[in-house]
TIKEBA-595877 format. One record per residue (C-alpha): chain; x, y, z; residue in one letter; residue number from 1. Coordinates in steps of 0.001 Angstrom, whole numbers, plus 500000, padded with zeros to 6 digits. Each point is the difference from the previous one (the first is absolute). Example, Ala and Ser with C-alpha at 12.3 -4.5 7.8 and 13.67 -1.06 7.14 Angstrom:
2
<"A", <512300, 495500, 507800>, "a", 1>
<"A", <501370, 503440, 499340>, "s", 2>
***
This chain:
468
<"A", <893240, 344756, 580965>, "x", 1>
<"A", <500702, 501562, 496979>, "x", 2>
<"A", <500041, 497645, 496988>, "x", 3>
<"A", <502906, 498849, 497725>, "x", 4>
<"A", <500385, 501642, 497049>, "x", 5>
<"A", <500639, 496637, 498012>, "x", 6>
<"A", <497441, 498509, 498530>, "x", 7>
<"A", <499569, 495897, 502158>, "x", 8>
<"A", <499433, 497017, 498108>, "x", 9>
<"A", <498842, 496942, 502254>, "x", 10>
<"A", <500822, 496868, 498667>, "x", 11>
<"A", <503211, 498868, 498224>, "x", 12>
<"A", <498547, 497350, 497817>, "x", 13>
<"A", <498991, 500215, 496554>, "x", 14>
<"A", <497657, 502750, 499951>, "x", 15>
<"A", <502091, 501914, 502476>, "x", 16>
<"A", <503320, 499392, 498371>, "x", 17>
<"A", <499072, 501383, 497333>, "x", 18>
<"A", <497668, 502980, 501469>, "x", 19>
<"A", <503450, 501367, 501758>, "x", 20>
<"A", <501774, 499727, 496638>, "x", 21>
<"A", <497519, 502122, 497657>, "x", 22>
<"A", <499811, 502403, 503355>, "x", 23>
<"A", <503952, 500178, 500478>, "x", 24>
<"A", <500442, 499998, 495875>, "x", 25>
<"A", <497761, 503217, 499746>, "x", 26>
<"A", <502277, 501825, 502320>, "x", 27>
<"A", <498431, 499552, 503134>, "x", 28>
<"A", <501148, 498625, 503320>, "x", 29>
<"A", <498067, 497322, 501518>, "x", 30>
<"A", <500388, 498064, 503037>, "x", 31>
<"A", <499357, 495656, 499436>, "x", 32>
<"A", <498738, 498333, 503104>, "x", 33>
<"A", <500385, 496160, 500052>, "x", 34>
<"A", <499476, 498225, 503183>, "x", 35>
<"A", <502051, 497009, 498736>, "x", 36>
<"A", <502533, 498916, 501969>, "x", 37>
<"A", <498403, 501284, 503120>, "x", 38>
<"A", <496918, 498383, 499310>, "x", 39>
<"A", <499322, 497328, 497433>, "x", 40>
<"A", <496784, 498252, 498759>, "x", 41>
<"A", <499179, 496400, 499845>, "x", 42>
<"A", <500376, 499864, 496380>, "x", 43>
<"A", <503184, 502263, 499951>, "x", 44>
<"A", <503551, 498325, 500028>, "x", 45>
<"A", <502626, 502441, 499134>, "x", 46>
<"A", <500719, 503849, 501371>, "x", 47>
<"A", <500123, 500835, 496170>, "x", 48>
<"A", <497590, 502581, 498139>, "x", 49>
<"A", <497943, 499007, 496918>, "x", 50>
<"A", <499578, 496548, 501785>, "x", 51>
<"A", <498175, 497496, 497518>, "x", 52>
<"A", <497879, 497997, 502685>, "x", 53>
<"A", <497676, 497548, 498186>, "x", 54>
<"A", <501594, 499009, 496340>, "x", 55>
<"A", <503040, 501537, 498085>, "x", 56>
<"A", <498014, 500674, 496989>, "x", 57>
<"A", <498465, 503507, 499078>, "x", 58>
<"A", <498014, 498064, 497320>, "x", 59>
<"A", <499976, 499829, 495914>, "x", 60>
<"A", <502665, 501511, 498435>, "x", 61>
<"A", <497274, 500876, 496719>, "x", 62>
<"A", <498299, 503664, 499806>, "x", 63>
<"A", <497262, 497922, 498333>, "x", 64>
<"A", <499116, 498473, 503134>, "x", 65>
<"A", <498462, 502127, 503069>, "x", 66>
<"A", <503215, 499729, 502422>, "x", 67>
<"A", <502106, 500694, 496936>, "x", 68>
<"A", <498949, 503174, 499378>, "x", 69>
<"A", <499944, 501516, 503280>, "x", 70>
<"A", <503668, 499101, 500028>, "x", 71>
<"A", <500652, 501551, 496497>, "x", 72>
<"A", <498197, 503444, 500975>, "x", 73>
<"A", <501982, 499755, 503448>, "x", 74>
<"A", <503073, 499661, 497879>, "x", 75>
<"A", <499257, 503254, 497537>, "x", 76>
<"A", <499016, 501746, 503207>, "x", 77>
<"A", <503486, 499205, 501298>, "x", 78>
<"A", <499411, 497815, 502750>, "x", 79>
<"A", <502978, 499303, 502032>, "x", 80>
<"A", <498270, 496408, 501806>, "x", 81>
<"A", <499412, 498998, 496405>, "x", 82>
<"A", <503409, 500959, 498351>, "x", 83>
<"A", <501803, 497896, 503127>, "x", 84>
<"A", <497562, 497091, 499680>, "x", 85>
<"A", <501121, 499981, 496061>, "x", 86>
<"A", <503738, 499995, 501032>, "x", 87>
<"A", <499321, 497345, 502130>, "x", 88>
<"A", <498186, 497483, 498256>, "x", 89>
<"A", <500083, 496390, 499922>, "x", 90>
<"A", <498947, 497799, 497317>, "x", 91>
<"A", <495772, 499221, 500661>, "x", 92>
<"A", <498811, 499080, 496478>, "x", 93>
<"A", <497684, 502523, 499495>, "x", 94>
<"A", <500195, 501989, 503192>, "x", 95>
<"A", <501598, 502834, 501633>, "x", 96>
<"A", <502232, 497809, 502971>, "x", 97>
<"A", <502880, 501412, 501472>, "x", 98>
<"A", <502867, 499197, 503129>, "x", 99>
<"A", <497650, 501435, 502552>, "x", 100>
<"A", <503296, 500461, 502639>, "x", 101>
<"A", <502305, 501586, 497202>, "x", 102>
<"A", <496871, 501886, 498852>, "x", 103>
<"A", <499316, 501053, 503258>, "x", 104>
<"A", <503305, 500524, 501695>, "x", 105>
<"A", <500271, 502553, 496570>, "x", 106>
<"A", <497150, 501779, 500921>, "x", 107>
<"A", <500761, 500375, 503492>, "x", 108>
<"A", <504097, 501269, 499419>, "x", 109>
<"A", <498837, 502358, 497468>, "x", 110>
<"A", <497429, 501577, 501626>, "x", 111>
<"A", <502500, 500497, 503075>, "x", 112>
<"A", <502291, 501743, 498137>, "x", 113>
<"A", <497412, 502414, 498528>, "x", 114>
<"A", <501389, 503756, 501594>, "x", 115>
<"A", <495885, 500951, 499874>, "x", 116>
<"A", <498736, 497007, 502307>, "x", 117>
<"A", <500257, 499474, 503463>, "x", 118>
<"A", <499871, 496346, 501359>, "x", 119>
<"A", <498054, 499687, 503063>, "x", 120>
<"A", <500184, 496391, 501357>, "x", 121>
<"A", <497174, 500144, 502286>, "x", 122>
<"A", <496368, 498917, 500961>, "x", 123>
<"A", <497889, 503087, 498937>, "x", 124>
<"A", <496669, 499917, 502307>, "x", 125>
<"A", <498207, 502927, 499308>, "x", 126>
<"A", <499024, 501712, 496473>, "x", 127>
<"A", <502168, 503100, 499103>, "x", 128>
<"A", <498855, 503579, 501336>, "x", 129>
<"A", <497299, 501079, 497705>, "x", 130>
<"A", <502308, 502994, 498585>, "x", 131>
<"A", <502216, 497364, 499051>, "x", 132>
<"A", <500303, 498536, 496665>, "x", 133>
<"A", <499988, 496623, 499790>, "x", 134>
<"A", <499385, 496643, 498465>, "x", 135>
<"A", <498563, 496850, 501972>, "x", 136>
<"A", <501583, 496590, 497980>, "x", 137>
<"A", <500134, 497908, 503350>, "x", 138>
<"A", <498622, 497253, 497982>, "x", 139>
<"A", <497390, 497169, 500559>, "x", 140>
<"A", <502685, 498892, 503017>, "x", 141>
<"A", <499022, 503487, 502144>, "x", 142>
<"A", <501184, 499731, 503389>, "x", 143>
<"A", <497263, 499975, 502661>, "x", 144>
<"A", <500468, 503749, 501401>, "x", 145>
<"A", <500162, 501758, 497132>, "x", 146>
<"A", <496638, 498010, 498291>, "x", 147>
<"A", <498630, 500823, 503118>, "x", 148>
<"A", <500986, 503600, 499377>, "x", 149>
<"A", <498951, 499827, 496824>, "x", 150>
<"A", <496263, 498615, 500316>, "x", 151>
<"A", <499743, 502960, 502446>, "x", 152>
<"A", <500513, 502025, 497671>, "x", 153>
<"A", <498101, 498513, 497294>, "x", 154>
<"A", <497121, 499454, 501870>, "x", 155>
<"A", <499329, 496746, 498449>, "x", 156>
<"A", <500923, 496397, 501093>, "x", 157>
<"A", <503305, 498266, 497891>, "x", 158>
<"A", <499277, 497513, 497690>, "x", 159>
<"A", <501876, 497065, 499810>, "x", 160>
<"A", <500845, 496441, 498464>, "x", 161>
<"A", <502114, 497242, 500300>, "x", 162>
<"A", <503337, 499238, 497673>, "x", 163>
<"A", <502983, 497738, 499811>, "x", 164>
<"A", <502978, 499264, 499158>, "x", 165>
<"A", <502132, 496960, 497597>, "x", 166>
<"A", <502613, 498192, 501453>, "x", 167>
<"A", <503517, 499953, 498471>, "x", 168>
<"A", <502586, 496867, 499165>, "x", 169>
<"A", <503473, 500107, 499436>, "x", 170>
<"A", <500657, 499167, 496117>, "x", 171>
<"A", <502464, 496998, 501313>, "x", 172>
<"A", <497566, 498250, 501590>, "x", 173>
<"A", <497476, 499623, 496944>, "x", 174>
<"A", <500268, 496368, 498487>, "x", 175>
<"A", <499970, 500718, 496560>, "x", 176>
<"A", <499918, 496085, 499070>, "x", 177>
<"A", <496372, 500608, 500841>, "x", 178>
<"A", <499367, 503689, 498914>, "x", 179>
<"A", <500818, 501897, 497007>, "x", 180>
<"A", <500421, 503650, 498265>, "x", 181>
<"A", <497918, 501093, 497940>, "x", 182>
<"A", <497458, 503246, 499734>, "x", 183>
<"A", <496815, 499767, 498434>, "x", 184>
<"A", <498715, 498585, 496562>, "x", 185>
<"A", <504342, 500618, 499680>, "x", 186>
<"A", <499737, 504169, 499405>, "x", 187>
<"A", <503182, 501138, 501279>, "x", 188>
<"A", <502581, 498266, 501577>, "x", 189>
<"A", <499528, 496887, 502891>, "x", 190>
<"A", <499710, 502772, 502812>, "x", 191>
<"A", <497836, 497571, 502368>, "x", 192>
<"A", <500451, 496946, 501598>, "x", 193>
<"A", <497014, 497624, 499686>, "x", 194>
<"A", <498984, 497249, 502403>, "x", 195>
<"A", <498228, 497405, 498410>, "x", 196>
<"A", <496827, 498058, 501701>, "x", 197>
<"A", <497978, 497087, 498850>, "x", 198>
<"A", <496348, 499572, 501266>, "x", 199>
<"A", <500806, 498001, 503012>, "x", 200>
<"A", <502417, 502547, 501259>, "x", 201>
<"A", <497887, 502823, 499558>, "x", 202>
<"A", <497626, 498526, 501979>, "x", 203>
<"A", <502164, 498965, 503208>, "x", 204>
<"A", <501525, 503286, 499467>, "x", 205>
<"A", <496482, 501843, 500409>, "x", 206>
<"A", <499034, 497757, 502473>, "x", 207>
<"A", <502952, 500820, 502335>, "x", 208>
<"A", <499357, 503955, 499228>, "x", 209>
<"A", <496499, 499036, 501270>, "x", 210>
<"A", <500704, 498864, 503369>, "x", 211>
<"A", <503242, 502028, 500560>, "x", 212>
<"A", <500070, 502395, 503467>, "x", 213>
<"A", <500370, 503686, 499204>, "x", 214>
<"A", <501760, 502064, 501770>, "x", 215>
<"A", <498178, 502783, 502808>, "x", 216>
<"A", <499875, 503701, 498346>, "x", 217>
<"A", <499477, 502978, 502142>, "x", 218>
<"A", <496984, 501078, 499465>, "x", 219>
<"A", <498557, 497444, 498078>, "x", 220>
<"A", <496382, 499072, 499935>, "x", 221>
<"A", <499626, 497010, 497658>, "x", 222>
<"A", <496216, 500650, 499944>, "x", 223>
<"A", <500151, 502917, 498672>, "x", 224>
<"A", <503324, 500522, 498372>, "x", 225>
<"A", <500127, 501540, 496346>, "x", 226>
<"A", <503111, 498724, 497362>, "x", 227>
<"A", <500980, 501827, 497377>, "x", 228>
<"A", <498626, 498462, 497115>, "x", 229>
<"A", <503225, 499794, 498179>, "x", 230>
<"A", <501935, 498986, 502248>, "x", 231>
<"A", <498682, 497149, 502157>, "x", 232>
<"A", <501450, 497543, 501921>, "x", 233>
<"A", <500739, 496390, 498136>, "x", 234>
<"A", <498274, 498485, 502974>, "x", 235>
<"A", <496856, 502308, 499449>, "x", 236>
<"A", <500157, 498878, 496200>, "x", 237>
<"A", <500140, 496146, 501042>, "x", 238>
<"A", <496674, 500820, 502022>, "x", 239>
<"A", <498050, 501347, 496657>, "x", 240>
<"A", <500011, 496935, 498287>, "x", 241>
<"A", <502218, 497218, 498984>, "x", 242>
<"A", <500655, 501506, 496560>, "x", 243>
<"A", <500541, 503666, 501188>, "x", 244>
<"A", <503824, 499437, 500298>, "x", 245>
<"A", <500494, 498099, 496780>, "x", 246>
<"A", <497840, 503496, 498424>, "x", 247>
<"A", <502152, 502684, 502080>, "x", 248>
<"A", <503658, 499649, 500795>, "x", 249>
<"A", <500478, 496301, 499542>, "x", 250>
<"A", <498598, 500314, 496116>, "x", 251>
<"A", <501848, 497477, 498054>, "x", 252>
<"A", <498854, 501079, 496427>, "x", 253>
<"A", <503025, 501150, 497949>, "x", 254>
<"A", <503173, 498254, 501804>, "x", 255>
<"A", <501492, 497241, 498508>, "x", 256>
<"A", <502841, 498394, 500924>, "x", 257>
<"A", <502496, 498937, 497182>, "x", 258>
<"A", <500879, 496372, 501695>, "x", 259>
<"A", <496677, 499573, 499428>, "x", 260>
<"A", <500275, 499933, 496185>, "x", 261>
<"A", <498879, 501770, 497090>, "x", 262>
<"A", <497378, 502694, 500995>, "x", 263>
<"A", <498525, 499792, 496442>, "x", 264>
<"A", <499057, 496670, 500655>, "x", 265>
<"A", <496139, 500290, 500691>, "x", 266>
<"A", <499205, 496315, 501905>, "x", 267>
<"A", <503505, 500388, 501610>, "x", 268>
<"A", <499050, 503844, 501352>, "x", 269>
<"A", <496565, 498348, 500960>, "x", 270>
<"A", <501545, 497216, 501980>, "x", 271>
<"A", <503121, 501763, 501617>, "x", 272>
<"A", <498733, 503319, 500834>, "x", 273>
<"A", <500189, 500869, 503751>, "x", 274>
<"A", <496764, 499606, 501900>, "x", 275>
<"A", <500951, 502892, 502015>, "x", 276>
<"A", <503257, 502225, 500394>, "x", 277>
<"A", <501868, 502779, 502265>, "x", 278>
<"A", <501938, 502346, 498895>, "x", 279>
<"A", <503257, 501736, 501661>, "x", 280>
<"A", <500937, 503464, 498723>, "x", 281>
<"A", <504282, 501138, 500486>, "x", 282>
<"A", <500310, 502590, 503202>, "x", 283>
<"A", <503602, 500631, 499020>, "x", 284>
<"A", <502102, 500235, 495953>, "x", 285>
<"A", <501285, 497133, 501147>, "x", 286>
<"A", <497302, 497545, 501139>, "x", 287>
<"A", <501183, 499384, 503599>, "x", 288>
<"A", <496634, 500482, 501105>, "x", 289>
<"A", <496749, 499767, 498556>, "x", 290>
<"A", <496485, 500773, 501395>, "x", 291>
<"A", <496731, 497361, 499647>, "x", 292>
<"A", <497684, 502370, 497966>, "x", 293>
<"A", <496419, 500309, 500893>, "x", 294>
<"A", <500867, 498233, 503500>, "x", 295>
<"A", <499119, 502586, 502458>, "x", 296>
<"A", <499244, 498002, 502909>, "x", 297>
<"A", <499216, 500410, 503749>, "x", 298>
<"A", <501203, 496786, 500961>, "x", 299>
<"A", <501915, 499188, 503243>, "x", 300>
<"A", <503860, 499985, 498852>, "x", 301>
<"A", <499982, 495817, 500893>, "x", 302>
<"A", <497415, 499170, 497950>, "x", 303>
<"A", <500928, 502276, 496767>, "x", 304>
<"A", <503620, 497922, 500208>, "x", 305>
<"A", <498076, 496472, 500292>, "x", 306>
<"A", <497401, 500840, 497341>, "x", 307>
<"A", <501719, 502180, 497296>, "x", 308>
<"A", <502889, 497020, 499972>, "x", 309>
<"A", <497002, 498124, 498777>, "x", 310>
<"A", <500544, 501712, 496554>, "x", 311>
<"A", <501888, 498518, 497618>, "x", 312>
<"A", <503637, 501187, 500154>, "x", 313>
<"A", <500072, 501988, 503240>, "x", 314>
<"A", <500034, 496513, 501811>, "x", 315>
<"A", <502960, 501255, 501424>, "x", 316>
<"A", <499778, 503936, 499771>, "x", 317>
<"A", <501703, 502470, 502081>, "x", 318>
<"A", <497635, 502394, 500901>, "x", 319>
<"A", <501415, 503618, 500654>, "x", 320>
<"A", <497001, 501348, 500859>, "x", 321>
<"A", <496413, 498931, 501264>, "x", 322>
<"A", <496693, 501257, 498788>, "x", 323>
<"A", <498212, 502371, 502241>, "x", 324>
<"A", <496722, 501683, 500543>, "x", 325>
<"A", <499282, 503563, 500549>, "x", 326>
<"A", <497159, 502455, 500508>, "x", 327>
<"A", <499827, 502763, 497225>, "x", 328>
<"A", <498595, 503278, 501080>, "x", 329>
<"A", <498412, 502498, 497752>, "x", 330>
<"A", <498030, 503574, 499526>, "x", 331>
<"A", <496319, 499975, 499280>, "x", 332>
<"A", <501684, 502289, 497239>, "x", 333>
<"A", <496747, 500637, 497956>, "x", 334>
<"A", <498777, 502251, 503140>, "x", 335>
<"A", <503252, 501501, 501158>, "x", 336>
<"A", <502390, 500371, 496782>, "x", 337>
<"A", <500015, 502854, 497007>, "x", 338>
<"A", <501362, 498571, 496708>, "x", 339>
<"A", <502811, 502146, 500977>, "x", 340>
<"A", <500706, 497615, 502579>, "x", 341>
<"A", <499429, 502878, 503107>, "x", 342>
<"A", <498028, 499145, 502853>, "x", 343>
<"A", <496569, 501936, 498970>, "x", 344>
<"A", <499598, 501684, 503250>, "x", 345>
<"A", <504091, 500750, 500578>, "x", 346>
<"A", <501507, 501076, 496454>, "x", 347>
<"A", <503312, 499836, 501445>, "x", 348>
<"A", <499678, 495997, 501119>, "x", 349>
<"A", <500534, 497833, 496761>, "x", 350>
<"A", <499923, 496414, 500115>, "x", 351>
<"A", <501623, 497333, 497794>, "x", 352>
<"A", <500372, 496207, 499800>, "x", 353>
<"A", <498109, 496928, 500984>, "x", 354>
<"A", <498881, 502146, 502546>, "x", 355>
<"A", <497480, 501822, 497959>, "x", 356>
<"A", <498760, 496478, 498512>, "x", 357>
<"A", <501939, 499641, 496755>, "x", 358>
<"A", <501179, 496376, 499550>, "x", 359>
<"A", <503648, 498821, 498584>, "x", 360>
<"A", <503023, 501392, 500019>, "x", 361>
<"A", <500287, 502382, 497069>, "x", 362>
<"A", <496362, 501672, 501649>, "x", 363>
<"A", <501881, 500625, 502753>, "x", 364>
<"A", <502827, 501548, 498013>, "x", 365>
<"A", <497131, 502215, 497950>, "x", 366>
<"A", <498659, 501034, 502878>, "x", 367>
<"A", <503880, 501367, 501526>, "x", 368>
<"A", <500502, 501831, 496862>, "x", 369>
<"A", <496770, 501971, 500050>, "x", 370>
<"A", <499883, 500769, 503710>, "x", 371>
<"A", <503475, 500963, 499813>, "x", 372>
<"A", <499736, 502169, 497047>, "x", 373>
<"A", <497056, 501845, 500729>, "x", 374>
<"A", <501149, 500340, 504073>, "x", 375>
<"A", <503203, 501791, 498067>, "x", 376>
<"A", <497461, 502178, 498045>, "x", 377>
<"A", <498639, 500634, 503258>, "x", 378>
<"A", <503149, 501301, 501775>, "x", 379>
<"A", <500905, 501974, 496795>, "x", 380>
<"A", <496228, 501595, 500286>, "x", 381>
<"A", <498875, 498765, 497229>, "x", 382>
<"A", <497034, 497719, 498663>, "x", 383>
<"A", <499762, 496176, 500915>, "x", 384>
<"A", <499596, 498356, 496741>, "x", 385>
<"A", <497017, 497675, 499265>, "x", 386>
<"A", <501138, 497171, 497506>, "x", 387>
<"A", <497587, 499131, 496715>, "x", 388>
<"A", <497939, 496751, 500574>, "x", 389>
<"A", <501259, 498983, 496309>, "x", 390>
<"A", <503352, 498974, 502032>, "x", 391>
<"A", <500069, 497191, 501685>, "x", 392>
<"A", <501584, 501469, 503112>, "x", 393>
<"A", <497134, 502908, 499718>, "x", 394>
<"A", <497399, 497325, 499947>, "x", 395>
<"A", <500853, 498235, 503338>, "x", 396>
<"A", <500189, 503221, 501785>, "x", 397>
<"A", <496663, 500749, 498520>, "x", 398>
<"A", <498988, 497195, 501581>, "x", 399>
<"A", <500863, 500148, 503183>, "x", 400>
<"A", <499281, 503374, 500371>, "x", 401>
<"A", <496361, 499952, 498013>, "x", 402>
<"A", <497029, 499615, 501473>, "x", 403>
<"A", <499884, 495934, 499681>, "x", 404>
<"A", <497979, 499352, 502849>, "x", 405>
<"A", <496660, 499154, 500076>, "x", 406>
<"A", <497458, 501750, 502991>, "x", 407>
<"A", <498560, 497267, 501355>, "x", 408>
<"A", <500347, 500200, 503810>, "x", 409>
<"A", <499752, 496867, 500775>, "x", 410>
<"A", <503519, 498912, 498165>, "x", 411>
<"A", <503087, 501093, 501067>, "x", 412>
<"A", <503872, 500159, 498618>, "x", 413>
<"A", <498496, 499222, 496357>, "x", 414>
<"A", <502995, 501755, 498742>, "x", 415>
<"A", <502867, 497287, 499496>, "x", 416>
<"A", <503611, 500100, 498657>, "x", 417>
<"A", <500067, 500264, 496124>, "x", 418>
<"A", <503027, 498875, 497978>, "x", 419>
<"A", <500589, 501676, 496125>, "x", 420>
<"A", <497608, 498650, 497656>, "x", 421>
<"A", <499047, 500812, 496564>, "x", 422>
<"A", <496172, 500352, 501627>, "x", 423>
<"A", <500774, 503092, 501707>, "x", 424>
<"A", <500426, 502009, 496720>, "x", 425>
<"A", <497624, 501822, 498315>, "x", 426>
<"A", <498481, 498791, 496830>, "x", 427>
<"A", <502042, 500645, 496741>, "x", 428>
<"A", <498119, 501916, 497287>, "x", 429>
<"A", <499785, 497335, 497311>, "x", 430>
<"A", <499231, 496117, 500814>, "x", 431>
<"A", <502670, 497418, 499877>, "x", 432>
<"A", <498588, 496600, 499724>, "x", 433>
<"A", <503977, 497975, 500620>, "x", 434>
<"A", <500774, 500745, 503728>, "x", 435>
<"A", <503787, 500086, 499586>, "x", 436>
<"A", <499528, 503080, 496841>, "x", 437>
<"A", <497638, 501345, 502544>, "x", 438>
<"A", <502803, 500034, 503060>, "x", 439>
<"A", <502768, 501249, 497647>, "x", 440>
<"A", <496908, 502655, 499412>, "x", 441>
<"A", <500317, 500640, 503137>, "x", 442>
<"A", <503880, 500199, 500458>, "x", 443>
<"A", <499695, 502702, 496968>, "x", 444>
<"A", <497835, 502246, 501817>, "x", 445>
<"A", <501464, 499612, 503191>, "x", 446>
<"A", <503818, 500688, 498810>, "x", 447>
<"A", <499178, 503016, 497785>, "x", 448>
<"A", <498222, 501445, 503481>, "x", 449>
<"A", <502975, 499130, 501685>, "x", 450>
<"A", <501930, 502447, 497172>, "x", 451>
<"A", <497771, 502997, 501015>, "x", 452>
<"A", <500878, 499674, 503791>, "x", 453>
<"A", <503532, 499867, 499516>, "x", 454>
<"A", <500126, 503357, 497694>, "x", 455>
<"A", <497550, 501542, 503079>, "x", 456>
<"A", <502455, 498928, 502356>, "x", 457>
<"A", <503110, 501443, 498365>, "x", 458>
<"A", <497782, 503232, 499492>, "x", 459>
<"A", <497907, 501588, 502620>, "x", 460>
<"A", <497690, 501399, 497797>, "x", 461>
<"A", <498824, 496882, 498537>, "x", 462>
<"A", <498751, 498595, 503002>, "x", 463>
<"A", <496375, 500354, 499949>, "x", 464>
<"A", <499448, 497869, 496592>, "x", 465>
<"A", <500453, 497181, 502504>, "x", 466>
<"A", <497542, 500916, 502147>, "x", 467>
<"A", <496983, 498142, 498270>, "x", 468>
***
């Protein structure tokens, strides 16, 4: 069979989304598969592209911080996920939160109307011919023939681990008698709503995480199961430690409660201050529902209602949806993966997303933009760009496309996901003692790189000063 002239993109989430959209925006017809409505994952709830399964944030909203700035150089590198995600923020303190059903329904009727891309709602199986162009952004939820396809192809075995989900209350249903708005040490407006707990409640409340029945996942060894690190269930937290809660998502430090009294007040503050206390961020503008953060949980649905109305003001929460658990798949990048993002041994295969082992959702974006860019240069015969490791985005692909492995035949998979971080840089040229004045260092660099790849991709000629 003779292949399609359109370029395929697998994958309508993030990364893919937004792949199609640099593809279709340089000219170029390309064909988005999505298997979604036919077939739907675990984790997945609506037939909608872009689909935000875990949390609604992208992370913090400052280039000073590592998440930040691979948002700001998506923005000056005109990414489309990133310019909807802006339109359709919520209020998150700090944070980059949005609607994730406006923000995705968006995504999805937009794309459709796009005269350059053709929808194709269907289960794809098989990789693309190898004549084809094409970018793989299937994401960590891959369905089982085409990973099957895929580690044929690859020649190596996936790599996976194991991530959840936060459950979601209606707004209505919060008792605010018992909870309050606030944010943080008060910077910005009262954007959360905080659950108090004193020491006894904690406790019982840990306690009943301890003994609670999880629910079965496919697939799911719990001998040998890897979390994600940032991102682990608040039962798995409970199980560190008794403290490990009140140090992670249930951190009390820095919320105060007005009815409390004065918060100058240094023996009030000492004897009122919550011994432990959860946090809801706003789904929607206007706070109809709001999302437990940093309660991913693999709990059976019975139990989650019983214990979470444990917490102070959700007593009687409505919950709209339930926690669940899914298995994340991902490249062995480091062996397959160019810092182009092309398969090494197919030039024409790109891949892009959690897939390739990035972590968070504005990775997964970075990833979209340069597979779908540089499988655009491809199709217009033209050089795949390679971006500077100075950028943040640049330094994640370097990553996951570098040689980070270590040869030790005895260990296997020692690649695993990587989220942006201010680690992955390379070293500035002078020595900055203050680590914020060293991040905004950072930033600097990064953003006047970012300046040099958009005049090289406005002018052809200019494109191999990125290639570094």
């Amino acid at each position: 069979m003779r292949p399609s002239p359109r370029l395929s993109v697998i994958g309508a989430g993030l990364a893919g989304s937004e792949a199609a959209w640099q593809i279709a925006s340089a000219g170029i017809p390309v064909n988005l598969i999505e298997m979604k409505p036919l077939m739907r994952s675990p984790a997945h709830h609506s037939n909608d592209f872009a689909e935000l399964v875990c949390s609604n944030s992208f992370g913090s909203h400052s280039s000073d911080r590592a998440s930040g700035l691979l948002k700001e150089e998506l923005r000056q590198l005109g990414s489309f996920i990133i310019k909807i995600a802006d339109r359709y923020a919520v209020p998150a303190g700090g944070a980059l939160a949005v609607d994730r059903s406006k923000f995705s329904k968006f995504i999805t009727e937009t794309i459709s109307k796009h005269p350059l891309i053709n929808i194709e709602r269907n289960e794809r199986k098989f990789l693309p011919h190898e004549d084809q162009i094409a970018v793989i952004a299937s994401g960590p939820l891959t369905s089982d023939d085409l990973a099957i396809d895929i580690r044929a192809f690859t020649g190596i075995e996936e790599c996976h681990f194991f991530d959840a989900a936060s459950p979601i209350v209606e707004g209505e249903s919060i008792d605010l008698s018992l909870a309050f708005k606030a944010s943080r040490y008060d910077k910005g407006d009262a954007d959360y709503i905080n659950c108090p707990m004193n020491k006894d409640q904690y406790l019982a409340f840990r306690s009943e995480l301890l003994n609670a029945e999880q629910a079965e996942v496919k697939g799911f060894d719990k001998e040998s199961a890897t979390f994600f690190e940032g991102c682990l269930p608040i039962e798995e937290l409970a199980k560190r430690g008794e403290d490990t809660m009140r140090y992670g998502p249930l951190k009390p430090i820095g919320l105060w409660d007005p009815r409390w009294g004065d918060l100058q007040d240094k023996e009030l503050r000492q004897a009122k201050r919550a011994y432990a206390i959860v946090q809801l961020r706003k789904e929607d503008n206007d706070g109809k529902l709001w999302n437990l953060v940093g309660f991913q949980t693999n709990l059976k649905w019975g139990e989650q209602k019983r214990i979470l109305r444990l917490i102070p003001g959700l007593q009687n929460a409505d919950f709209i949806r339930f926690g669940v658990m899914h298995r994340n798949t991902f490249l062995e990048s480091p062996k397959l993966l160019a810092p182009t993002l092309q398969f090494r041994k197919r030039k024409k295969l790109l891949a892009a997303g959690q897939i390739t082992g990035t972590e968070g959702y504005a990775a997964a974006v970075a990833g979209g933009w340069l597979a779908g860019t540089n499988a655009a240069l491809l199709a217009m015969n033209s050089e795949p760009i390679t971006l500077p490791k100075t950028t943040m985005i640049g330094a994640l692909i370097n990553f996951i496309s570098g040689n980070q492995l270590e040869e030790k035949s005895s260990q296997k998979n020692l690649f695993q996901p990587m989220p942006p971080n201010f680690g992955l840089l390379p070293d500035l040229n002078r020595r900055i003692r203050d680590k914020r004045s060293r991040y905004g260092a950072y930033r600097d660099r990064a953003l006047e790189e970012v300046k040099i790849i958009k005049k090289a991709m406005t002018n052809p000629n200019l494109i191999e000063p990125i290639k570094k």
